[in-house]
C-alpha positions in Angstrom: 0.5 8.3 18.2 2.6 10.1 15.9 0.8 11.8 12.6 3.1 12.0 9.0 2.1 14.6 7.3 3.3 13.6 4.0 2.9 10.0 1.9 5.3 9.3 -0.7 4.6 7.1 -3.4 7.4 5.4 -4.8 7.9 4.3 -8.7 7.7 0.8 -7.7 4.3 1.6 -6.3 3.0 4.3 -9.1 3.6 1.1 -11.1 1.8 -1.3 -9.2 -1.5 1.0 -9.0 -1.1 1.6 -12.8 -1.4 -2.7 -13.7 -4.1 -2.6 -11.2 -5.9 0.2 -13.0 -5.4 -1.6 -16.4 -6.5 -4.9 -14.9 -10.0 -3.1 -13.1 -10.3 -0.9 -16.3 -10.8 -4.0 -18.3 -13.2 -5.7 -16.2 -15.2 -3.5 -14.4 -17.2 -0.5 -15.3 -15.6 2.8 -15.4 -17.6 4.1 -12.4 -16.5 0.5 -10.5 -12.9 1.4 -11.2 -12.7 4.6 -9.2 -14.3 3.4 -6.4 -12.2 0.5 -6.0 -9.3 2.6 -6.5 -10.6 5.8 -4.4 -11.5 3.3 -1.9 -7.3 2.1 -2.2 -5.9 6.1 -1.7 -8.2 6.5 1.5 -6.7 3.5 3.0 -3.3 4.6 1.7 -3.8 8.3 3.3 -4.9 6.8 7.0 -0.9 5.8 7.3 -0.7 9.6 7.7 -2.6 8.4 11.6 -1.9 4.9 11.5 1.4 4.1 10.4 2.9 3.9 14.1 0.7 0.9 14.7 2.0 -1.2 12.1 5.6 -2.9 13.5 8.4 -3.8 11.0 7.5 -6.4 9.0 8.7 -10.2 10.1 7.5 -11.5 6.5 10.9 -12.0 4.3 8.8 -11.2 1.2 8.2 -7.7 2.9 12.1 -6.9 3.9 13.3 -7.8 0.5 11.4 -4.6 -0.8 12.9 -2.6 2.8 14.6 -3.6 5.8 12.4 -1.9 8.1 9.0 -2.2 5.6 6.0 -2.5 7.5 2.5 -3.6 5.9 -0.8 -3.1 5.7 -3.3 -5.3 4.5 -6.5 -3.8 2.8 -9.8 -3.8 3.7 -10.8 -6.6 1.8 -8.0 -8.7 2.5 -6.5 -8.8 -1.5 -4.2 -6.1 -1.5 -0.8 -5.5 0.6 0.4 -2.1 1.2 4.3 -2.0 1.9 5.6 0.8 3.4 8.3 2.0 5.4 8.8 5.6 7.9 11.1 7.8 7.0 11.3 11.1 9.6 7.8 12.4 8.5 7.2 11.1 5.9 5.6 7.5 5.2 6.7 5.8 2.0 4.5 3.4 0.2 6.7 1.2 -1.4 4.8 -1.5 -3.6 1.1 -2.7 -3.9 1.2 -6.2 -3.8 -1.9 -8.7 -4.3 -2.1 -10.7 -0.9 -1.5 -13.9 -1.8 1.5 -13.3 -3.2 3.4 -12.7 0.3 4.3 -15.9 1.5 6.1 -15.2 4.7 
């Protein structure tokens, strides 16, 4: 198993986390907030261990954000975390709600 050191995040996906901050900020309690969202980053940060054991991504949804995109689904099944290898370096590209990926 091959370890990447560094995790990019792109704009796409700075973006996405930003509406889902808004969107927790205004219904849960501040405290709620960043543990939902600390609980998000750690997830994010095991691709530096796990991203090898995630193939390329059959799901058309997930190729139209990058042809060799590969997914993660969260731990409670809601969110979708696309992301594609690049030498070292894993690259989240977009933080998608679950049931928005169709196949």
């Amino acid at each position: 198993m091959k370890l990447y050191p560094k995790i990019s995040i792109s704009e796409s996906a700075r973006s996405d986390f930003q509406t889902l901050y808004d969107f927790l900020n205004a219904t849960l309690s501040r405290r709620g907030t960043v543990m939902y969202l600390d609980a998000m980053l750690k997830e994010v940060n095991s691709l530096t261990a796990y991203a090898d054991l995630y193939r390329p991504s059959r799901y058309m949804d997930i190729r139209a954000v990058h042809p060799q995109a590969r997914h993660m689904v969260s731990h409670n099944k809601k969110w979708v975390f696309i992301f594609h290898i690049e030498e070292d370096m894993v690259v989240v590209d977009r933080i998608l709600p679950a049931k928005l990926i169709k196949g």
